[in-house]
C-alpha positions in Angstrom: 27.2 6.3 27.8 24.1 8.2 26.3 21.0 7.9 28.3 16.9 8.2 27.5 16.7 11.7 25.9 20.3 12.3 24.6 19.7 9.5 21.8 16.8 10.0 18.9 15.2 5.7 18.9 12.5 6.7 16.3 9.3 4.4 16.8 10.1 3.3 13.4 8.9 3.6 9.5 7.7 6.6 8.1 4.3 7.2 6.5 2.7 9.7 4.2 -0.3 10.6 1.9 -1.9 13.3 0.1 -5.4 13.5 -1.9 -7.3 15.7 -3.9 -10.8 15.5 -3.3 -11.7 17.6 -6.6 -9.5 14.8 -8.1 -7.0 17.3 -9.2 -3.5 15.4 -10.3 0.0 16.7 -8.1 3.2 16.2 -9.3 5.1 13.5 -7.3 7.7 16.1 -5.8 5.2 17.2 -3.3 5.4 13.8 -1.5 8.9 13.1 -2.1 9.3 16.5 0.0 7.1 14.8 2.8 9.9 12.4 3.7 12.4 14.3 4.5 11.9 15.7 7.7 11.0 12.0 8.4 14.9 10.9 7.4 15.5 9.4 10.3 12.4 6.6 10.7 14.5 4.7 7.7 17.5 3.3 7.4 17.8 3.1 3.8 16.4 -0.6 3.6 13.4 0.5 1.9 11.6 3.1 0.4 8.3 3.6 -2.0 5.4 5.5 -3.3 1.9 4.3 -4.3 0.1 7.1 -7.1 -3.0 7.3 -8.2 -4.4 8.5 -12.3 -1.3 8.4 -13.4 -1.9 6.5 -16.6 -4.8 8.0 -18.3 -3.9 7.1 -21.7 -4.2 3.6 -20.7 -6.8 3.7 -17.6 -8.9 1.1 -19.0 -6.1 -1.8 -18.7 -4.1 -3.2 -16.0 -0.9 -1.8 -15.5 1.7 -4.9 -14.0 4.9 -3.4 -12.3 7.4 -6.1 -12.4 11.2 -7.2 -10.6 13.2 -9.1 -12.5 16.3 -11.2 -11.3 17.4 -12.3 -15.0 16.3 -12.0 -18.4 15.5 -15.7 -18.2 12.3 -14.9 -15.3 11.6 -11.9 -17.7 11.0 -14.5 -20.6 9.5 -17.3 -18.4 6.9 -14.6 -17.2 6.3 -13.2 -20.6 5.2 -16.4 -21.8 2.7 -16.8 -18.8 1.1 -13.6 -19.7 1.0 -14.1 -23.6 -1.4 -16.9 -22.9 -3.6 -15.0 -20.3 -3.6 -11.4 -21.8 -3.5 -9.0 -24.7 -0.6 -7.3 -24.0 -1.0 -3.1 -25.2 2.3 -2.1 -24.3 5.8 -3.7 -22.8 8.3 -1.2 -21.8 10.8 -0.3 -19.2 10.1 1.7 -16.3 12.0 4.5 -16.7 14.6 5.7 -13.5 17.6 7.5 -12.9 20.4 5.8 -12.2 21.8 7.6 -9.1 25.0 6.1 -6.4 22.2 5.9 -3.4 19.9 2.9 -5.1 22.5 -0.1 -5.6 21.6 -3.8 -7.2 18.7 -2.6 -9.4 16.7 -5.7 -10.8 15.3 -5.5 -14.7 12.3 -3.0 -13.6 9.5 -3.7 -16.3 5.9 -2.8 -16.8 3.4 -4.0 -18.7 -0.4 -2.4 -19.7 -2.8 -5.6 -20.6 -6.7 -6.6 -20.3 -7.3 -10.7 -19.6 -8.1 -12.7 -22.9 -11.5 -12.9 -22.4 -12.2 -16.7 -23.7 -9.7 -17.5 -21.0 -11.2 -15.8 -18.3 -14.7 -16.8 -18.9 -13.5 -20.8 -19.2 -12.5 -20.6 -15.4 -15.9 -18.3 -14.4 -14.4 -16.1 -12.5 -14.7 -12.5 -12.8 -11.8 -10.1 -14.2 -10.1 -8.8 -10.8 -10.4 -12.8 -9.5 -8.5 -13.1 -12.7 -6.2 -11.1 -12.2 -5.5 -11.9 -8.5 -4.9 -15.3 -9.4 -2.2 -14.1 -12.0 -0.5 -12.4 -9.6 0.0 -15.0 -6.9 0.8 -17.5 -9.8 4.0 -15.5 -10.9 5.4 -14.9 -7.4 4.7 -17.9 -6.2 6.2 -20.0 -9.5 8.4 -18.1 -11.2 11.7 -17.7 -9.6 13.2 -14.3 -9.8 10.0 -12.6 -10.6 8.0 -10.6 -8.7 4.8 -8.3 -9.3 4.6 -5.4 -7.0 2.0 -3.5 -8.7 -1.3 -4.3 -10.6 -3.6 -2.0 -10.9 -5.5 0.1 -13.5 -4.5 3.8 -13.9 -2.4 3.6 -10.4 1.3 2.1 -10.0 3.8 1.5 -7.3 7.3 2.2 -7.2 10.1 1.1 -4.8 13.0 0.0 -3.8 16.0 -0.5 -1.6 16.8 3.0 -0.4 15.9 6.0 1.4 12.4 7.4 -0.1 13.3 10.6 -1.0 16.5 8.5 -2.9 14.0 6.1 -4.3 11.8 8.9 -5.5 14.3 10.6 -7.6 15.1 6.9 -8.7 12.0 6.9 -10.6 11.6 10.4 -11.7 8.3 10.7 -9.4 8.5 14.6 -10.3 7.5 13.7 -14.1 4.5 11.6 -12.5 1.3 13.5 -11.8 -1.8 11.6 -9.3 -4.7 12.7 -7.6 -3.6 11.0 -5.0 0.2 9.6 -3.8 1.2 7.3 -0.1 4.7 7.1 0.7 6.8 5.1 2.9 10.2 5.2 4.6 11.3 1.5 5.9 13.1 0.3 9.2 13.0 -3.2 9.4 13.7 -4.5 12.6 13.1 -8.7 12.0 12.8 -8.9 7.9 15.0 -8.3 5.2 15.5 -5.3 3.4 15.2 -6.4 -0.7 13.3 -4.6 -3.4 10.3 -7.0 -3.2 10.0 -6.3 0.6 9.8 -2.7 0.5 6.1 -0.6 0.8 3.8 -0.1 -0.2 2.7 -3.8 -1.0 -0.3 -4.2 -3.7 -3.0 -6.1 -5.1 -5.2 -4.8 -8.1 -5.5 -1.3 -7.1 -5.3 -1.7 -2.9 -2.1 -0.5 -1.9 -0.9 -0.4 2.0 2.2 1.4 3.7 2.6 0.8 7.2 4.7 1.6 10.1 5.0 -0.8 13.2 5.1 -4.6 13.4 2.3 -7.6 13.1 2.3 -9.7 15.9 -0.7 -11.6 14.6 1.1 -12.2 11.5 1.2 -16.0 11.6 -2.5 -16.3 12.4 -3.2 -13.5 9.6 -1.3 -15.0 7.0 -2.5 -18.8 8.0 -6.4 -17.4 7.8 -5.8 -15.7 4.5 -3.6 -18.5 2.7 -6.7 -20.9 2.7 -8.5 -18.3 0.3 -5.7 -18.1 -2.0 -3.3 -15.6 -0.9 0.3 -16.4 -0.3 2.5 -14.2 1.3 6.0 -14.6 -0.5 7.9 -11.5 -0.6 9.5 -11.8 3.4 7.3 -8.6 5.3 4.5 -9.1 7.6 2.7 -5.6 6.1 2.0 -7.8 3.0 -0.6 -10.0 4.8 -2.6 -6.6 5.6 -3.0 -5.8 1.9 -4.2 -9.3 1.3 -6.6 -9.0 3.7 -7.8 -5.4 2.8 -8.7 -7.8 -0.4 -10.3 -10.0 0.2 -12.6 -8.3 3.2 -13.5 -5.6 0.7 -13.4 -6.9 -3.0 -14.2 -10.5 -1.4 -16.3 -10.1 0.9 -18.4 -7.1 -0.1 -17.2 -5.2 3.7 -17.4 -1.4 3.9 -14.2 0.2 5.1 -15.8 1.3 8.3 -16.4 -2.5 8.8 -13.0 -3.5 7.8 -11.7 -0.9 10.7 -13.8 -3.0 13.0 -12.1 -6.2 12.0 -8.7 -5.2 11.9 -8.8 -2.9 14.6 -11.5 -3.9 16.6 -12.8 -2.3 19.5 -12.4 -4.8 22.8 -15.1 -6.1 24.0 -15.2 -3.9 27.3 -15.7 -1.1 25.0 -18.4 -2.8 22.5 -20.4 -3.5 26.0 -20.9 0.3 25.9 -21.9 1.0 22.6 -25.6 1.2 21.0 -27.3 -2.0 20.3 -27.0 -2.0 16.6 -23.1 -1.1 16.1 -22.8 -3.3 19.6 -24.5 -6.5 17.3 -22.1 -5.9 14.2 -19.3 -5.1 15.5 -19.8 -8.7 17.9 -20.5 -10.7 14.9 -17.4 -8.9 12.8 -15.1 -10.2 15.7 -16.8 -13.5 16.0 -16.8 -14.3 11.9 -13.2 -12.6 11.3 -11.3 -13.5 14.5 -8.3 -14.5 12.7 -7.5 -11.3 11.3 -7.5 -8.9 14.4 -4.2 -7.3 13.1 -2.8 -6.6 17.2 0.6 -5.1 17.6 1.4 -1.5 16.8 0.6 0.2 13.5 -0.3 2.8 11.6 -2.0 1.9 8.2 -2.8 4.0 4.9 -4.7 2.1 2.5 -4.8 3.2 -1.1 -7.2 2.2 -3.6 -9.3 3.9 -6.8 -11.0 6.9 -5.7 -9.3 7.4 -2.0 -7.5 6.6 1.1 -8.2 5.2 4.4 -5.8 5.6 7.4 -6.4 3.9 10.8 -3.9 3.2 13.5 -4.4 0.0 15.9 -7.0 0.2 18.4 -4.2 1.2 21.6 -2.4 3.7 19.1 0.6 2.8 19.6 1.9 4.2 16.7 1.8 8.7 15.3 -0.5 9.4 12.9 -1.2 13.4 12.0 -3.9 14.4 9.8 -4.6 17.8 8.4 -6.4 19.6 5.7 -6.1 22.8 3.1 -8.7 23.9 0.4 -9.5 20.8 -1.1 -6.5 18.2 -0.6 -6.0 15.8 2.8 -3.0 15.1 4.1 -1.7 12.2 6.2 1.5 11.7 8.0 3.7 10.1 10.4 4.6 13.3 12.2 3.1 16.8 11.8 6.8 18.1 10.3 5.9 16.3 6.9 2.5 17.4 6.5 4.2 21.1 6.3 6.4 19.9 3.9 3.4 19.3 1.8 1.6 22.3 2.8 2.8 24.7 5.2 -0.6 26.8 5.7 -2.3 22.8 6.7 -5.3 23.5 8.6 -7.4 21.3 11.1 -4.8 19.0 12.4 -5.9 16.2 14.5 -4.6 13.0 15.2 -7.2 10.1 15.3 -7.9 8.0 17.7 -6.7 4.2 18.0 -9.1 2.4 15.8 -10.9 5.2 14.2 -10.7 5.3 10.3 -10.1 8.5 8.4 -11.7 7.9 5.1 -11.1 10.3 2.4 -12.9 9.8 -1.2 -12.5 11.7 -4.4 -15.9 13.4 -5.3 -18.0 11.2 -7.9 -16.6 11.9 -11.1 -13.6 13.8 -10.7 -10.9 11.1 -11.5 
């Protein structure tokens, strides 16, 4: 019998990310790399990567990432978008076909911008638009799911081990100014491509290593503004809230932290007057999506990255620093994957944000 200390139990998913604050683009085989000292927090049931700038030629449109069961959802969901976009280009995404990545759906993507007579007859804006789109397809159209929708960004996953998945797609052809990663071990949800991280709406993209236990309360808040969580894992209620607390509801990120992640009330008691009074109202408005449980988060979106573990820390988070790229990891071994010479580690405390922009400009 093996006791405590003779057996590695990892504490479960692996996370990384790296950005260029000069908004210079890195090929994806620097991340890949991160993984793989982090083998062993998967299990092969999932693996991804989020990257950002890596369509220029077509940064001005949205860029759909699709799963397809069957050419029969391909065509159902073809239609849908024929009557709600200008389609610019339909193409395959391209992969590798390699032994480790098994049952591969029809992988498709697709760069668009809304028909605009259509958009304005429903007054709402373009990303509302889009949202809507979104949720319609994976909600209605059996066999299809869209796991990325961004402009000028894309996700890629799958059922595999990361670095497995990243060869998949040929993420060494792929250059970003900014990449997230994420190694999978699910412990009460199914492993399928859909399921995998990072999950996505427009351009926010989380990857995330822990479990929800607020899930049901999350996702029961968040389906009465339109949301529906469909693809089977509880991280995909956190990027539908990142949504609609920052695109909807005009929140900074630091104030996001505070809902998510918010400090307890014991320790808002102590703090100045004015953080004391938003902070209290932030808790009071948004009680329904305190995310509690333990996790580490990295949310992606145009321009940067914000990583925040839950308020007790329960879950590793490393950060470090060279020249003028920020890197963020599950465990210190993988941020010297990406840069062995990493300066200024330090790991954050529970319910602290590290935000990390791209200067004005430089994407």
């Amino acid at each position: 019998m093996k006791v405590e200390g003779e057996i590695r139990i990892p504490s479960g998913c692996a996370i990384s990310a790296v950005i260029s604050r000069e908004g210079r683009r890195m090929s994806g085989e620097t991340i890949i790399k991160s993984m793989l000292p982090m083998h062993d927090r998967s299990n092969g049931l999932g693996g991804g990567f989020a990257a950002y700038g890596i369509y220029p030629e077509y940064k001005d449109l949205y860029a759909f990432h699709l799963f397809f069961d069957s050419p029969a959802a391909k065509k159902e969901c073809e239609d849908l978008l024929e009557k709600r976009f200008e389609i610019v280009q339909s193409e395959t995404i391209p992969v590798k076909l390699i032994p480790e990545i098994k049952d591969v759906p029809i992988i498709w993507r697709y760069f668009m911008s809304p028909i605009e007579l259509v958009r304005a007859s429903l007054h709402i804006d373009e990303r509302e638009y889009v949202a809507r789109t979104v949720m319609q397809i994976n909600q209605t159209i059996k066999g299809a799911f869209v796991f990325s929708s961004g402009k000028n960004m894309g996700t890629f996953k799958a059922v595999g081990f990361p670095e497995d998945v990243g060869r998949f797609y040929k993420l060494d052809e792929y250059e970003a100014y900014s990449w997230t990663a994420h190694g999978r071990y699910p412990t009460n949800t199914p492993g399928w491509w859909g399921g995998a991280h990072p999950f996505a709406l427009l351009d926010y993209t989380v990857v995330h290593n822990g479990e929800i236990s607020s899930y049901d309360a999350n996702r029961r808040f968040i389906e009465m503004f339109g949301y529906k969580c469909t693809l089977q894992t509880d991280t995909e209620v956190i990027t539908y809230i990142a949504d609609y607390l920052l695109r909807k509801q005009n929140l900074s990120l630091q104030e996001m932290a505070w809902t998510i992640a918010a400090p307890f009330w014991e320790t808002i008691g102590r703090m100045d007057k004015e953080t004391a009074e938003k902070i209290s109202y932030l808790r009071k408005v948004y009680s329904s999506l305190l995310v509690t449980g333990p996790f580490s988060i990295v949310l992606g979106f145009t321009g940067g990255l914000m990583a925040l573990n839950d308020r007790l820390k329960l879950r590793s988070m490393a950060i470090a620093e060279k020249d003028d790229k920020v890197y963020i990891a599950s465990e210190e071994a993988a941020i010297r994957m990406m840069e062995k010479d990493a300066e200024n580690i330090y790991f954050p405390a529970g319910g602290e944000p590290v935000i990390v922009r791209v200067k004005e400009g430089a994407f």
